[in-house]
MIMITOR-394077 format. One record per atom (N, C-alpha, C): residue in three letters; x negated, y negated, z negated; residue number from 1; atom name. Coordinates in steps of 0.02 Angstrom, whole numbers, always signed. Atoms other than C-alpha are relative to their C-alpha. Example, Ala and Ser with C-alpha at 12.3 -4.5 7.8 and 13.67 -1.06 7.14 Angstrom:
BEGIN
[rec 'ala',[-45,+59,+0],1,'N'],
[rec 'ala',[-615,+225,-390],1,'CA'],
[rec 'ala',[-45,-60,+0],1,'C'],
[rec 'ser',[+42,+59,+3],2,'N'],
[rec 'ser',[-684,+53,-357],2,'CA'],
[rec 'ser',[+39,-55,-37],2,'C'],
//
This chain:
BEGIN
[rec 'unk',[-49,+21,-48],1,'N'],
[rec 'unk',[-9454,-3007,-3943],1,'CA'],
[rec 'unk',[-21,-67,+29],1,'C'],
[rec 'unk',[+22,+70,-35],2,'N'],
[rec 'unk',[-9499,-3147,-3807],2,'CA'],
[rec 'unk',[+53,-43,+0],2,'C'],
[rec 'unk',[-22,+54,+7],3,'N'],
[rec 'unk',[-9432,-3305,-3812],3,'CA'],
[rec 'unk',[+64,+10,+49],3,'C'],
[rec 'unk',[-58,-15,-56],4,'N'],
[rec 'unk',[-9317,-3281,-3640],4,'CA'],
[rec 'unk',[+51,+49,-38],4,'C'],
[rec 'unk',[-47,-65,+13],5,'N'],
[rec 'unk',[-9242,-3108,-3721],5,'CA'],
[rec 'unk',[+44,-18,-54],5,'C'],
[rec 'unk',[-14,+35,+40],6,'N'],
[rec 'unk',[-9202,-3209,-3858],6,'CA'],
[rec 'unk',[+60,-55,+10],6,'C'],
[rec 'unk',[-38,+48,-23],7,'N'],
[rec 'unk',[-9117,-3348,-3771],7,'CA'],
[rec 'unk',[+65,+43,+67],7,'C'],
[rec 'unk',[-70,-34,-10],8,'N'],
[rec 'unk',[-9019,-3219,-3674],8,'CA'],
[rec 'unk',[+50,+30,-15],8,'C'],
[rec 'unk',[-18,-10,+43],9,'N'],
[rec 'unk',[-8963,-3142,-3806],9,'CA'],
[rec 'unk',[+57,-35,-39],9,'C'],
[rec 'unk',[-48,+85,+18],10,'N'],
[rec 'unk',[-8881,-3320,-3861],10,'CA'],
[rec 'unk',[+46,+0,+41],10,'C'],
[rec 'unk',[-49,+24,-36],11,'N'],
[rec 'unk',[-8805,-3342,-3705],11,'CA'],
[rec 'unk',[+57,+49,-6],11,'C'],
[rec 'unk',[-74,-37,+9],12,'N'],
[rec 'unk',[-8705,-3198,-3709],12,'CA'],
[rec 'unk',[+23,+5,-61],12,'C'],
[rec 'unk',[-52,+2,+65],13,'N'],
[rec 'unk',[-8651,-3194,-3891],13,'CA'],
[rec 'unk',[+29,-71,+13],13,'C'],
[rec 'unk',[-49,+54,-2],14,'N'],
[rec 'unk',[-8574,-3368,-3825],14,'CA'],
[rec 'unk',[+69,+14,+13],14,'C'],
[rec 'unk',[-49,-4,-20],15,'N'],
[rec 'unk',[-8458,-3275,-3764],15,'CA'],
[rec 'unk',[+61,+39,-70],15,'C'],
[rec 'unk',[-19,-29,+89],16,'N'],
[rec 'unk',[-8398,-3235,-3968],16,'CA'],
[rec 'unk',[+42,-50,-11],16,'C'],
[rec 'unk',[-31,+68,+31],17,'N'],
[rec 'unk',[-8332,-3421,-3978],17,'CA'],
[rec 'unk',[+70,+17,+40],17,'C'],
[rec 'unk',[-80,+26,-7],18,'N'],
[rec 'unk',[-8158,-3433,-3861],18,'CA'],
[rec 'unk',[+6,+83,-26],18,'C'],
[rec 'unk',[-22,-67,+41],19,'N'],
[rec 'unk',[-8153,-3231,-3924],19,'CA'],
[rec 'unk',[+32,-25,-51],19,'C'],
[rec 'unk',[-39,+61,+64],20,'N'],
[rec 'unk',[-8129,-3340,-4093],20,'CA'],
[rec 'unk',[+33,-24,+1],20,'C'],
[rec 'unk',[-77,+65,-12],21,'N'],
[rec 'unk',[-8022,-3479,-4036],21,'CA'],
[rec 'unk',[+72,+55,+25],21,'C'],
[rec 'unk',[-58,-35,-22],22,'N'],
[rec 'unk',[-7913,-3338,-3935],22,'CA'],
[rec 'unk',[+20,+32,-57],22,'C'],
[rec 'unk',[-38,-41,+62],23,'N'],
[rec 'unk',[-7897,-3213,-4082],23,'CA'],
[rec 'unk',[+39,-44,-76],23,'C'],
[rec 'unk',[-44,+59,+18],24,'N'],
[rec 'unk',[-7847,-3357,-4179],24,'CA'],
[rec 'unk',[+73,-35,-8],24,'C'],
[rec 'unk',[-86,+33,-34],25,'N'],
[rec 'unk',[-7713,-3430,-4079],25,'CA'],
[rec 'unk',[+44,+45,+12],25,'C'],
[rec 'unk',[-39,-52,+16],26,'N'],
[rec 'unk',[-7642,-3262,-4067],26,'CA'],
[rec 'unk',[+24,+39,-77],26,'C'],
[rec 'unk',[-22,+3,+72],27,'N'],
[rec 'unk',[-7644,-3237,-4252],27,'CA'],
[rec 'unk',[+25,-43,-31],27,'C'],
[rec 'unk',[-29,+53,+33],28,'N'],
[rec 'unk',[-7560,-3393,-4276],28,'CA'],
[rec 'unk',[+78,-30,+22],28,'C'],
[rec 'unk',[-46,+17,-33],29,'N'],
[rec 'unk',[-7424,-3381,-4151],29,'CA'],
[rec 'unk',[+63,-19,-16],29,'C'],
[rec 'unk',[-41,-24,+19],30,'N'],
[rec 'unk',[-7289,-3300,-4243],30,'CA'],
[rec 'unk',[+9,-49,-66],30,'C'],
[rec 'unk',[-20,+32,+51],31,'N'],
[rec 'unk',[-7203,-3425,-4361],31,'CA'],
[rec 'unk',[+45,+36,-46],31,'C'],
[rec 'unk',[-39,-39,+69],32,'N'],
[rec 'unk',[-7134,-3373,-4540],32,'CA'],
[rec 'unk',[+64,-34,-13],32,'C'],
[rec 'unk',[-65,+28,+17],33,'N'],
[rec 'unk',[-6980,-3424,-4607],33,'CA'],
[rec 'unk',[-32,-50,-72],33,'C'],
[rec 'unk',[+28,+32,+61],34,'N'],
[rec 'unk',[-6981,-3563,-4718],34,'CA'],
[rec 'unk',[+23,+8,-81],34,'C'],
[rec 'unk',[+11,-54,+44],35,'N'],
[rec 'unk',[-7006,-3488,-4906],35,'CA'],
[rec 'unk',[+65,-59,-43],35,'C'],
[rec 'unk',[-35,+36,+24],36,'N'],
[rec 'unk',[-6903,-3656,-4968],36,'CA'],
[rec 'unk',[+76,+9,+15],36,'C'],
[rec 'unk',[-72,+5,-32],37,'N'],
[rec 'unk',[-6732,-3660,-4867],37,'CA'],
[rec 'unk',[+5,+109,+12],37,'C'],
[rec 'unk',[-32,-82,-23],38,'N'],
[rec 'unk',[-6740,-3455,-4842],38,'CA'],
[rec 'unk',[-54,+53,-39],38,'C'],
[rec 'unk',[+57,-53,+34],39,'N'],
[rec 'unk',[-6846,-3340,-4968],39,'CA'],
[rec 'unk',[+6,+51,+18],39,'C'],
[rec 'unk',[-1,-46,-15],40,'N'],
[rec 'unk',[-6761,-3195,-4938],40,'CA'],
[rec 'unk',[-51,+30,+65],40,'C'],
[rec 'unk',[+30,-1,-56],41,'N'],
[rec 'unk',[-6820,-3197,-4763],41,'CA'],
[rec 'unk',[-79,-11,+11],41,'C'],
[rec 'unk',[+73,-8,-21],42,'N'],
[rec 'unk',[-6991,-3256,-4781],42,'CA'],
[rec 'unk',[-44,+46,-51],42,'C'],
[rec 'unk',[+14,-47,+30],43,'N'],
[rec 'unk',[-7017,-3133,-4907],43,'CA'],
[rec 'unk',[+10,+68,+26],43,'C'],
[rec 'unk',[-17,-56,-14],44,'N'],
[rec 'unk',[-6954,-2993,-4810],44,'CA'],
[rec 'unk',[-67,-5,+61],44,'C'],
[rec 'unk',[+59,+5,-26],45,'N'],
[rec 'unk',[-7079,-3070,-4674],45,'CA'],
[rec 'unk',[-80,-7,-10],45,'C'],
[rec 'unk',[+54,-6,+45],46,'N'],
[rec 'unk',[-7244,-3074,-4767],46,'CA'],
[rec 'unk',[-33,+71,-27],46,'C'],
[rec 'unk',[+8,-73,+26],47,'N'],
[rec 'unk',[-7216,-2890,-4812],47,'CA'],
[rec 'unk',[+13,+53,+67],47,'C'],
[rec 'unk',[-12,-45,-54],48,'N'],
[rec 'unk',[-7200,-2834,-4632],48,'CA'],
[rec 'unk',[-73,+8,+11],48,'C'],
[rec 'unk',[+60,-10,-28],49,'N'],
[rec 'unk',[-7352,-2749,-4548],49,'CA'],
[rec 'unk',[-26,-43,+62],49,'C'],
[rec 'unk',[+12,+50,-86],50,'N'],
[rec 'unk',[-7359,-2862,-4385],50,'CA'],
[rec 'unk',[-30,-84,-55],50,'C'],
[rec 'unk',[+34,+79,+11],51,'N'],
[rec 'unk',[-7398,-3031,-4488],51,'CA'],
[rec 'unk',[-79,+33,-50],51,'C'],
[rec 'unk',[+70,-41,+34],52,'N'],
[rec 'unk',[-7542,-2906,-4625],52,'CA'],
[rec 'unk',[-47,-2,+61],52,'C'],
[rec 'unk',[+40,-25,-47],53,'N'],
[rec 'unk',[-7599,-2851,-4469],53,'CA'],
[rec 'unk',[-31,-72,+50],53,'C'],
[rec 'unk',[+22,+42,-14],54,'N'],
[rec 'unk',[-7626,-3025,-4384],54,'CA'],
[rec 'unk',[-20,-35,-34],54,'C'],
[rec 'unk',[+38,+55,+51],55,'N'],
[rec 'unk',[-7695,-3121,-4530],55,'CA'],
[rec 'unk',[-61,+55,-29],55,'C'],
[rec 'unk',[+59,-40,+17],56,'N'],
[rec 'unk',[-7823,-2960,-4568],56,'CA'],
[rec 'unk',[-36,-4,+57],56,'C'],
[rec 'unk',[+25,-8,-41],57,'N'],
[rec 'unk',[-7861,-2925,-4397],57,'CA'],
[rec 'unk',[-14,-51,+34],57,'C'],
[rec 'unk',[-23,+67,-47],58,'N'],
[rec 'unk',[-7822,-3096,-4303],58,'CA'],
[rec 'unk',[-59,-41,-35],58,'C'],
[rec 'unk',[+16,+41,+50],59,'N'],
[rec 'unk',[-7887,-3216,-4460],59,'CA'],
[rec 'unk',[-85,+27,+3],59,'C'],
[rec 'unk',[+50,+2,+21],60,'N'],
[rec 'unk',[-8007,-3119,-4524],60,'CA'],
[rec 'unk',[-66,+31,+52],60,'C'],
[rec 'unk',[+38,-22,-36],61,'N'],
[rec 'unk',[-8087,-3013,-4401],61,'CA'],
[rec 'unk',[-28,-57,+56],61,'C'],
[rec 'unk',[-10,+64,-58],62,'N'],
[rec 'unk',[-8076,-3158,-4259],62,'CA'],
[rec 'unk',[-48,-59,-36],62,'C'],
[rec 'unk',[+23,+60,+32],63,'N'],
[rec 'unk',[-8169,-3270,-4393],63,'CA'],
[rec 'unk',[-61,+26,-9],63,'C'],
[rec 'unk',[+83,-39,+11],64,'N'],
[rec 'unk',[-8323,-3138,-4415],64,'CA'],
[rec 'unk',[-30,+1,+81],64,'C'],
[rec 'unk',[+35,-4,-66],65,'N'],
[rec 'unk',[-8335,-3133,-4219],65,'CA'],
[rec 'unk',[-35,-91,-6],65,'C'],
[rec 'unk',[+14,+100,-29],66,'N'],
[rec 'unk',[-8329,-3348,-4214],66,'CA'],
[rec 'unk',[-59,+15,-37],66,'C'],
[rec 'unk',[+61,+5,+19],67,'N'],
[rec 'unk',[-8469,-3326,-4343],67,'CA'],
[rec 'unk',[-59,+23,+40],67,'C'],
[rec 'unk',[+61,-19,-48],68,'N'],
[rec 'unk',[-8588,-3214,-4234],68,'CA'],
[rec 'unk',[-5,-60,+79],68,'C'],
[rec 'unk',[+1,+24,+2],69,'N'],
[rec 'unk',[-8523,-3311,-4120],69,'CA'],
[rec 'unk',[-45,-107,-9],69,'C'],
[rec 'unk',[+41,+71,-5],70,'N'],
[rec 'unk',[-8602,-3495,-4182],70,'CA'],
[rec 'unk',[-46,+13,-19],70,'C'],
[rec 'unk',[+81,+6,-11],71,'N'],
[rec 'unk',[-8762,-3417,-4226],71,'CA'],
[rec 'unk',[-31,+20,+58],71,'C'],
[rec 'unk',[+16,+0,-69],72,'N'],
[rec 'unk',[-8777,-3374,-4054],72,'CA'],
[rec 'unk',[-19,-74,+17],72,'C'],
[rec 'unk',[+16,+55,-35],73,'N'],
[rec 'unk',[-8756,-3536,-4010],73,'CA'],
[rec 'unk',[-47,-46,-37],73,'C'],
[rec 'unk',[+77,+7,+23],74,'N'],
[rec 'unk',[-8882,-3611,-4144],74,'CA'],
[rec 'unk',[-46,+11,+19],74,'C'],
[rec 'unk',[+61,-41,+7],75,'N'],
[rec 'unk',[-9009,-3489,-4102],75,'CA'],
[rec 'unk',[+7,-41,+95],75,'C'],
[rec 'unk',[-5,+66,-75],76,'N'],
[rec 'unk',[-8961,-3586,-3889],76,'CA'],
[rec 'unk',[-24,-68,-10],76,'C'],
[rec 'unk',[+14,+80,+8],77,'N'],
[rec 'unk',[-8969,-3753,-3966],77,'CA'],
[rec 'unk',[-53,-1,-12],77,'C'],
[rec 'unk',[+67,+12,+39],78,'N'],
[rec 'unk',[-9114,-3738,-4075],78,'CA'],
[rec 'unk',[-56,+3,+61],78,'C'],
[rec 'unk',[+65,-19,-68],79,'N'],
[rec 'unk',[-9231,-3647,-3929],79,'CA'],
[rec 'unk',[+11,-57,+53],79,'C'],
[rec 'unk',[+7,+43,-51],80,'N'],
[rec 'unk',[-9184,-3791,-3812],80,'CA'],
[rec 'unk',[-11,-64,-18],80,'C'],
[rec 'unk',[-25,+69,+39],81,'N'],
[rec 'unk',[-9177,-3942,-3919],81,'CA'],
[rec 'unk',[-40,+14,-71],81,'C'],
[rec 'unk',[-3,-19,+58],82,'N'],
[rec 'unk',[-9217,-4002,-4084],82,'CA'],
[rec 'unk',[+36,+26,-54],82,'C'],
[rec 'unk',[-36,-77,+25],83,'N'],
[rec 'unk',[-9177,-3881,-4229],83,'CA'],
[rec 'unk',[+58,-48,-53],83,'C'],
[rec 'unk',[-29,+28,+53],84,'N'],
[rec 'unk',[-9115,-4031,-4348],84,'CA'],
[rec 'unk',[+79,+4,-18],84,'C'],
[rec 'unk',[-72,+24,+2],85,'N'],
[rec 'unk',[-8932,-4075,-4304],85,'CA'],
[rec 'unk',[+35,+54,+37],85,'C'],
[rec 'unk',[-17,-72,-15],86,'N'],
[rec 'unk',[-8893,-3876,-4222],86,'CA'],
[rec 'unk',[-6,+38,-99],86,'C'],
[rec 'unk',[-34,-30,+52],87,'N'],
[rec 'unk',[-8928,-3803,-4393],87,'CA'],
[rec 'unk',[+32,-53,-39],87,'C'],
[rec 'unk',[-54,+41,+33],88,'N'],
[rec 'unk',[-8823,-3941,-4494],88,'CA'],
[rec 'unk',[+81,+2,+2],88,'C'],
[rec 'unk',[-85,-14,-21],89,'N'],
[rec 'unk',[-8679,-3909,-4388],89,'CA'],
[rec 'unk',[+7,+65,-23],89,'C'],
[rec 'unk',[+9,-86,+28],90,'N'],
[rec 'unk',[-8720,-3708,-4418],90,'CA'],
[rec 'unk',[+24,-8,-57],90,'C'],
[rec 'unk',[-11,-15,+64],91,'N'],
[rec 'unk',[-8734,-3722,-4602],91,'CA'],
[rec 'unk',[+72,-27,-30],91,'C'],
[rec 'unk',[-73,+36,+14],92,'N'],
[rec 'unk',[-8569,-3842,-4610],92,'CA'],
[rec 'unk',[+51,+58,+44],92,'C'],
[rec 'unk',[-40,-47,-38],93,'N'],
[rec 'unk',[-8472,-3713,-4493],93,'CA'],
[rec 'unk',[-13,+64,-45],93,'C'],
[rec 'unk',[+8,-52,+44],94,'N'],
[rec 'unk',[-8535,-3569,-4598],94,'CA'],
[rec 'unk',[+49,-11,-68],94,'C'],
[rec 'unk',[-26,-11,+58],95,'N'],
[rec 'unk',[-8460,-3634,-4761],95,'CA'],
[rec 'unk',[+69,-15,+0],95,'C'],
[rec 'unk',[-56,-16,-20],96,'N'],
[rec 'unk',[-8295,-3692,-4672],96,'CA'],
[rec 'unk',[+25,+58,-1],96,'C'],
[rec 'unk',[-15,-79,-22],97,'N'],
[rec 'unk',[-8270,-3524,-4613],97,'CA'],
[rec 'unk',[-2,+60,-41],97,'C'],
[rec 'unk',[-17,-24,+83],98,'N'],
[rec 'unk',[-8309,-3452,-4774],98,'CA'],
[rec 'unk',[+53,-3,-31],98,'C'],
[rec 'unk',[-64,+24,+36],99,'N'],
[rec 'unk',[-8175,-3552,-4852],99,'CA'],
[rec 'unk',[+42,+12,+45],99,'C'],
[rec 'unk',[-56,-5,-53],100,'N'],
[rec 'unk',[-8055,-3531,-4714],100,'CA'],
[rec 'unk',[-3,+94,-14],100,'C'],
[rec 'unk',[-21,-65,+3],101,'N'],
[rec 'unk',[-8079,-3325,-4742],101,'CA'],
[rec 'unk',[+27,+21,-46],101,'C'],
[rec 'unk',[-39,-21,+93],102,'N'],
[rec 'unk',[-8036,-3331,-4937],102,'CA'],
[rec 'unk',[+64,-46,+20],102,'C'],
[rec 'unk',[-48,+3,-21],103,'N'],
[rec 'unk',[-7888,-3428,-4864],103,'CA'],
[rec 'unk',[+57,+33,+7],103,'C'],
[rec 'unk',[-24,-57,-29],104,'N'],
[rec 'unk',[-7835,-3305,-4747],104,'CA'],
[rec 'unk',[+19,+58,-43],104,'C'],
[rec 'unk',[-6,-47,+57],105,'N'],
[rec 'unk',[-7860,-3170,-4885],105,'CA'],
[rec 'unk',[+50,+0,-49],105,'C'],
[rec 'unk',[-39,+16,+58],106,'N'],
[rec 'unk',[-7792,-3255,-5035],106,'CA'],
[rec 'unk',[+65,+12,+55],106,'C'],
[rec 'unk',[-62,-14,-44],107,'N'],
[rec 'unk',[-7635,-3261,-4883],107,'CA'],
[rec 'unk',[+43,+62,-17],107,'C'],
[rec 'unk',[-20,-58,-37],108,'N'],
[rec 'unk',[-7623,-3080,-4825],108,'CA'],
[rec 'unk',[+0,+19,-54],108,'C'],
[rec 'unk',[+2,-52,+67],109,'N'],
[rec 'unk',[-7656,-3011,-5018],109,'CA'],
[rec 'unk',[+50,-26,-55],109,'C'],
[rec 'unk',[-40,+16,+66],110,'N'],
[rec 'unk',[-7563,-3143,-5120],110,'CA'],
[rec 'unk',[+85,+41,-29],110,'C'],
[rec 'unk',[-69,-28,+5],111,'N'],
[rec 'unk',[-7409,-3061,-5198],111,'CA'],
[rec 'unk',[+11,-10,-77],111,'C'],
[rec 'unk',[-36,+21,+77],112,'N'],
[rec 'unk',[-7324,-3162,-5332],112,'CA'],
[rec 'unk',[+60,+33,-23],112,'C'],
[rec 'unk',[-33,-52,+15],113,'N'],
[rec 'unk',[-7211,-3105,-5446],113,'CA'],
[rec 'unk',[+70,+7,+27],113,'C'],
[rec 'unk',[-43,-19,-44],114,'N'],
[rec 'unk',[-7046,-3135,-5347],114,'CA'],
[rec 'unk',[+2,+56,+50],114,'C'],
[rec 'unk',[+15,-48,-53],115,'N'],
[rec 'unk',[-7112,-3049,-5211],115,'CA'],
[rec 'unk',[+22,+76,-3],115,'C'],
[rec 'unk',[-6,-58,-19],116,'N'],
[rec 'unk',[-7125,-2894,-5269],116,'CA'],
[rec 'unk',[+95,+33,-25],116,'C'],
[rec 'unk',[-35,-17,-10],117,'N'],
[rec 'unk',[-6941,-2883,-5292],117,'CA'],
[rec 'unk',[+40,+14,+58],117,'C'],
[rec 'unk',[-16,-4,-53],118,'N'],
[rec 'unk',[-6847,-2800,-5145],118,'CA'],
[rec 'unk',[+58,-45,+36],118,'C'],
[rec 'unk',[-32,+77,-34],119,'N'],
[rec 'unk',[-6770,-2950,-5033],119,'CA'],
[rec 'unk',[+85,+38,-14],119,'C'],
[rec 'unk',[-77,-1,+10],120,'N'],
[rec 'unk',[-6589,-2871,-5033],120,'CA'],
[rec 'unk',[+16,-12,-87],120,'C'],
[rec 'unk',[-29,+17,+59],121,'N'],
[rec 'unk',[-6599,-2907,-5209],121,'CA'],
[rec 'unk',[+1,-52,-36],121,'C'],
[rec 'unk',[+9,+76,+4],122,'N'],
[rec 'unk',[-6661,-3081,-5206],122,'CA'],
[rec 'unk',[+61,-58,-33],122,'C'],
[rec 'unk',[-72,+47,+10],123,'N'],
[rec 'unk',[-6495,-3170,-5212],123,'CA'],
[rec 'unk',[+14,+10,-63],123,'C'],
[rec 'unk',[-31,-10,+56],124,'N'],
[rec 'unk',[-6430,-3092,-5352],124,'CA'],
[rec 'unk',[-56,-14,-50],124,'C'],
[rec 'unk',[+49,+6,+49],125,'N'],
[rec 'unk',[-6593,-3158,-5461],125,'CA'],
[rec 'unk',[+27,-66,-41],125,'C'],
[rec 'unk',[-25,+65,+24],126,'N'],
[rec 'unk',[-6539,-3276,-5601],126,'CA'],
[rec 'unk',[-43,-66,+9],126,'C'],
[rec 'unk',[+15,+73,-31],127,'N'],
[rec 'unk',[-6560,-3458,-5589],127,'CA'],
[rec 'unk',[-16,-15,-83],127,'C'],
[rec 'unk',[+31,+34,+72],128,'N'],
[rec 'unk',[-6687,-3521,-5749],128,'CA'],
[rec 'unk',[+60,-65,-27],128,'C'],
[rec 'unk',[-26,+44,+44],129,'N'],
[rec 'unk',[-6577,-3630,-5880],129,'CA'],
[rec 'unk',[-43,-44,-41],129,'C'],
[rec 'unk',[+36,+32,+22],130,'N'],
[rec 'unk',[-6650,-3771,-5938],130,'CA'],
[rec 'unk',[+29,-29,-59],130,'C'],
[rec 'unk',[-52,+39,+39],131,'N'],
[rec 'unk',[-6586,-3835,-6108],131,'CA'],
[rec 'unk',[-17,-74,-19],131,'C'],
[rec 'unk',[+15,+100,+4],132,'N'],
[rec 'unk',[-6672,-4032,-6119],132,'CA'],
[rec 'unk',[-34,+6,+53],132,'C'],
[rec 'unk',[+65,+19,-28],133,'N'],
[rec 'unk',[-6796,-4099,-6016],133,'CA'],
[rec 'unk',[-86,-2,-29],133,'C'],
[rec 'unk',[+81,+4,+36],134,'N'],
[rec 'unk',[-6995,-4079,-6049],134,'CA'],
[rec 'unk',[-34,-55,+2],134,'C'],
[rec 'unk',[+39,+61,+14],135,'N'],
[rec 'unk',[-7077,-4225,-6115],135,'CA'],
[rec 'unk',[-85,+30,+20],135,'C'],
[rec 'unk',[+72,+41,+8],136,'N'],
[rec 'unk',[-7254,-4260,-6092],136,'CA'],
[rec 'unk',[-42,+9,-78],136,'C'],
[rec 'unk',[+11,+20,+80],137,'N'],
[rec 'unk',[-7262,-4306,-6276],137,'CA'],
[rec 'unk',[-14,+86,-28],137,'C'],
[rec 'unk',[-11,-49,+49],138,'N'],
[rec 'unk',[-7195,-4124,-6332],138,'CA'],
[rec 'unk',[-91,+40,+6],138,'C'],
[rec 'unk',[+66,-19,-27],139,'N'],
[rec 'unk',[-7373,-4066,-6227],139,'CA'],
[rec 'unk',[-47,-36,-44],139,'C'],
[rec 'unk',[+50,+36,-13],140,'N'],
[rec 'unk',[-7480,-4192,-6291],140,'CA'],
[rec 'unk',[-51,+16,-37],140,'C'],
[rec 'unk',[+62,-36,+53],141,'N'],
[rec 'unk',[-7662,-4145,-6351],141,'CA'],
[rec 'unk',[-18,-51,-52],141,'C'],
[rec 'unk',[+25,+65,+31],142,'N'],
[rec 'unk',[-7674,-4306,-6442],142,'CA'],
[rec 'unk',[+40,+9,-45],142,'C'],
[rec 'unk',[-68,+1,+55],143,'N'],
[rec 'unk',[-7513,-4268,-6545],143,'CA'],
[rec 'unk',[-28,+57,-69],143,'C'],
[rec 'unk',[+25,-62,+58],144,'N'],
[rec 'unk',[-7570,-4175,-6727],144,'CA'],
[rec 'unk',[+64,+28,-20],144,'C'],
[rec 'unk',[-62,-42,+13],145,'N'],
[rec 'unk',[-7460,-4037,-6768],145,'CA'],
[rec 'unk',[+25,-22,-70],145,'C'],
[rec 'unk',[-31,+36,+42],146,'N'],
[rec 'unk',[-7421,-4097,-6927],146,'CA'],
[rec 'unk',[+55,-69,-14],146,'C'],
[rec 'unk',[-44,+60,-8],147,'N'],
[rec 'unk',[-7333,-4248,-6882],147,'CA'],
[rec 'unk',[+45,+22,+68],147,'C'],
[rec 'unk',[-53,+1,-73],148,'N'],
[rec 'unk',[-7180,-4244,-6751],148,'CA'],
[rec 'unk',[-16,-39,+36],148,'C'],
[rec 'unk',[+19,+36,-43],149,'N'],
[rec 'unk',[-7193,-4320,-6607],149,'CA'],
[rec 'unk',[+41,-55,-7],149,'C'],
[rec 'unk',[-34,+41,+6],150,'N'],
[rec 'unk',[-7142,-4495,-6594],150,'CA'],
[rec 'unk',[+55,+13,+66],150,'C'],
[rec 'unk',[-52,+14,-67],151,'N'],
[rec 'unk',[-6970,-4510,-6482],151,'CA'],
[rec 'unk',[+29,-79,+19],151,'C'],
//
């Protein structure tokens, strides 16, 4: 492959990056309810197909284009320029984007154990009783079981 076919090649996978930024900003549009002041609700939202479907498709898919994407534009920079400070940014954008997909993932897959109870039944879940407060001390790895803890 010649050098030109190469560099045209680049130019048009440039067109992978606002693909990225757009699928993005459309997978990010739709705000959740907040899980503190309203669980029911953002639990009932989390388990709908419209937010799965924009944090799989939106997130993750939208984040494999940005990748093709910026090695496009590497493989632009490098052929016109030196290669030093094009791959640096590459390899630092690569492992962002990595971490930003196990993000996304851990997101769209997490399902703690509240969760999987069905939201109309939320409310009625008891409220933990606490009978003292937890010391520090009662934890402490320094404390030998043989002796009580000092209070």
């Amino acid at each position: 492959m010649s050098q030109r076919t190469l560099h045209n090649y680049a130019r048009a996978g440039l067109w992978a990056l606002p693909i990225y930024g757009v699928a993005n900003l459309l997978s990010t549009l739709s705000s959740q309810p907040d899980y503190h002041h309203n669980f029911p609700a953002y639990a009932s939202y989390i388990h709908t197909t419209s937010f799965l479907a924009s944090h799989l498709a939106g997130s993750l898919l939208g984040t494999g284009i940005g990748l093709l994407g910026f090695t496009a534009l590497l493989v632009y920079l490098a052929s016109s320029r030196s290669a030093g400070i094009p791959v640096t940014a590459y390899v630092t954008t690569i492992l962002g984007n990595v971490a930003l997909v196990v993000v996304f993932g851990v997101a769209a897959g997490n399902d703690p154990g509240p969760l999987r109870t069905p939201p109309n039944r939320l409310r009625a879940l008891p409220r933990p009783r606490i009978s003292r407060p937890v010391r520090s001390s009662d934890h402490s790895p320094c404390r030998r079981p043989d002796r009580p803890a000092s209070r």
